[in-house]
C-alpha positions as CSV (number, residue, x, y, z in Angstrom):
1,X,-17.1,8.4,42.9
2,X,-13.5,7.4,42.1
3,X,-10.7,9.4,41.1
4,X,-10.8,7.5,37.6
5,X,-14.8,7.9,37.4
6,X,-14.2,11.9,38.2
7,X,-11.9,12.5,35.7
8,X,-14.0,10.6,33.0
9,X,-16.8,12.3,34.1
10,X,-14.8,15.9,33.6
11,X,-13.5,14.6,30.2
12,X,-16.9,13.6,29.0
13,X,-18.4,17.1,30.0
14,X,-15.8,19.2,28.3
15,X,-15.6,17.0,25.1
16,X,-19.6,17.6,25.4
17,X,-19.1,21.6,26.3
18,X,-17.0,21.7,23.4
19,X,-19.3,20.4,20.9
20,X,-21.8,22.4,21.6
21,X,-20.0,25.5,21.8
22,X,-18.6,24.5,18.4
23,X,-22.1,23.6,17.5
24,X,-23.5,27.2,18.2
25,X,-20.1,28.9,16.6
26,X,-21.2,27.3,13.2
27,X,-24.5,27.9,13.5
28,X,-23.6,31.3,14.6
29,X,-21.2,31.6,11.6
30,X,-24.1,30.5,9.1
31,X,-26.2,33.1,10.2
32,X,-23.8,35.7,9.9
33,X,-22.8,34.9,6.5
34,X,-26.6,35.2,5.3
35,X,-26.5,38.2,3.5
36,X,-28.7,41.0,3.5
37,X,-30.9,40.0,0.6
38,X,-31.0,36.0,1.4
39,X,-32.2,36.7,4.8
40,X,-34.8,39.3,3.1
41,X,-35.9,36.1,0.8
42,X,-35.7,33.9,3.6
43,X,-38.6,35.6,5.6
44,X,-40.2,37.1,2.4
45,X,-41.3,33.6,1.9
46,X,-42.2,32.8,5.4
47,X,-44.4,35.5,5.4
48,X,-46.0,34.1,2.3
49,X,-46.4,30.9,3.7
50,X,-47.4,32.2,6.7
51,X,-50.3,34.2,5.5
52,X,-51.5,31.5,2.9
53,X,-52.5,29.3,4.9
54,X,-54.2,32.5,7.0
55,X,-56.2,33.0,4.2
56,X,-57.6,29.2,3.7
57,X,-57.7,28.9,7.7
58,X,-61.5,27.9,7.5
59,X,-59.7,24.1,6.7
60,X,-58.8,23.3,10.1
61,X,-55.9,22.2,8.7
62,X,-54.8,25.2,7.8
63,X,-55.6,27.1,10.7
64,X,-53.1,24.2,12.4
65,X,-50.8,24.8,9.5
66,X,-50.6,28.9,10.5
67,X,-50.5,28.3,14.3
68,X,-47.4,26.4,13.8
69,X,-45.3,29.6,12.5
70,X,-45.6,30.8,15.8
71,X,-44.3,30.3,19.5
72,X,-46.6,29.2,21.9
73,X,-45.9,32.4,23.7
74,X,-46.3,34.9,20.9
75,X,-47.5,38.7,21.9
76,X,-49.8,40.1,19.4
77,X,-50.3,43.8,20.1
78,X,-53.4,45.0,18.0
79,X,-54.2,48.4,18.6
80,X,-58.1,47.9,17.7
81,X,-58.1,44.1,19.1
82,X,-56.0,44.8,22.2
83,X,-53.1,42.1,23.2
84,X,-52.8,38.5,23.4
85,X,-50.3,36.8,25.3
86,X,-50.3,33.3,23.4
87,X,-50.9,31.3,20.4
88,X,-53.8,29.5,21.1
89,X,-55.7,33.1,22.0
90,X,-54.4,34.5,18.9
91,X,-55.4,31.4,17.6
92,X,-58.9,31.1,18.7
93,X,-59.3,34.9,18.0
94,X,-58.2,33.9,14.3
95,X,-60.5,31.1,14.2
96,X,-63.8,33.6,15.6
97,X,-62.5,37.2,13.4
98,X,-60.9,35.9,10.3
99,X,-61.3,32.4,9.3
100,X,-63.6,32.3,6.3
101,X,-64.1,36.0,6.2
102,X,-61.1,38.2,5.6
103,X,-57.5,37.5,3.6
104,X,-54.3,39.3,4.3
105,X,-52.4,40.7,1.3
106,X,-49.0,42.4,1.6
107,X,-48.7,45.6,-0.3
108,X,-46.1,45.0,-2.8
109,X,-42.6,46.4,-2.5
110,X,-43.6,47.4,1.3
111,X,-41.3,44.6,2.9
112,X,-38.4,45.1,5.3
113,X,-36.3,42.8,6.9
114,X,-33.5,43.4,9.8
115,X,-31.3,41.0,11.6
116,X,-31.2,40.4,15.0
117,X,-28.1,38.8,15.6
118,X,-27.9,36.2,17.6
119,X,-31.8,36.0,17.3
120,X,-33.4,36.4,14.0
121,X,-34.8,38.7,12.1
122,X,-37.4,41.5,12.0
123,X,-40.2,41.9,9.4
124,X,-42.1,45.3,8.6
125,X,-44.3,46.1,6.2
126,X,-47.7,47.6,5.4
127,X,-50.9,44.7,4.8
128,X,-54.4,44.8,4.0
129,X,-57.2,42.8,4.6
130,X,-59.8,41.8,2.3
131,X,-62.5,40.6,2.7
132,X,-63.5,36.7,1.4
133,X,-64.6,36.8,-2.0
134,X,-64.3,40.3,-2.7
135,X,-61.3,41.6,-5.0
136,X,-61.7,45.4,-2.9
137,X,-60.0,45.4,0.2
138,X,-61.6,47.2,3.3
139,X,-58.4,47.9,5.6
140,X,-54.5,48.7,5.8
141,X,-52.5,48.4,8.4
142,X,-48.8,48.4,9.1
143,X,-46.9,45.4,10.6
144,X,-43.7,44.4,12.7
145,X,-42.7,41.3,13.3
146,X,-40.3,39.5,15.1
147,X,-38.8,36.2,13.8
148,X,-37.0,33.5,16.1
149,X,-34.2,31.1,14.1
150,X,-33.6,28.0,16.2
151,X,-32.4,24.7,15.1
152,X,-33.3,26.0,11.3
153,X,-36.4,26.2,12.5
154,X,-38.4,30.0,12.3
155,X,-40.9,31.5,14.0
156,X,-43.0,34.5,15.0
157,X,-42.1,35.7,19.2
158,X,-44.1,39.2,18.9
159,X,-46.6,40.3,16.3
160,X,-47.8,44.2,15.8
161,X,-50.3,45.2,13.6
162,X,-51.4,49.0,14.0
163,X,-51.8,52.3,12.1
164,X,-55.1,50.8,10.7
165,X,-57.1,52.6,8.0
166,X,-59.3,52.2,5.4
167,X,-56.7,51.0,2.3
168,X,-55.4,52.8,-0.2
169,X,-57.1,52.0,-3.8
């Protein structure tokens, strides 16, 4: 490589360094200034989108539609179910347990959302889990989980669903 191709080269990779280190200090900056109560509304409704198209995943569609809100290496800790170590078990385990028999509901005013900077955000919260065409629901359960924001794109990295009981009426 010549002299003149080297230092091109070096320009080139700093000019590129640069950008995305600015890149990652604006994106950085955006998340920071979310406040407390936009990033709360923020996975608020990504948990209702989330667990809407749960609840109508007997449309395969929809099924494909909720597998999509989460990484393809997702841990779901269940403390009846056991674990699963990636989507397309949870997935498939969704498809078998729930589809077409149960719907998730989040117990109102249970929601709490923490950043992780850098990262995300974490969800808790208490749900139960109705089953299909019944207004009573069965079981309630407490939930954490943990959000991923990349490229203004979210999703779910670890799932836990536990404490479950019969629900409070």
């Amino acid at each position: 490589m010549t002299r003149a191709r080297s230092r091109l080269a070096k320009t080139a990779l700093t000019g590129l360094m640069a950008t995305a280190l600015l890149f990652g200090a604006v994106e950085s900056a955006a998340a920071a200034e979310r406040s407390p109560e936009q990033l709360t509304q923020v996975i608020d409704g990504l948990d209702t989108a989330v667990f809407d198209a749960f609840n109508t995943c007997a449309d395969p569609a929809r099924l494909e539609e909720h597998a999509a809100y989460f990484d393809p290496a997702v841990e779901f800790y269940h403390d009846n179910g056991g674990v699963t170590w990636s989507r397309d078990e949870m997935i498939e385990r969704t498809r078998a347990n729930v589809c077409g028999n149960y719907r998730r509901e989040r117990v109102p005013g249970t929601l709490k959302v923490f950043p992780i900077k850098d990262f995300g955000a974490i969800a808790q919260g208490t749900h139960r889990f109705c089953p299909t065409g019944s207004t009573a629901c069965a079981g309630e359960a407490d939930f954490v989980m943990v959000w991923r924001e990349r490229d203004g794109q979210w999703q779910v990295t670890r799932v836990l669903s536990y404490a479950h009981r019969q629900a409070a009426h």
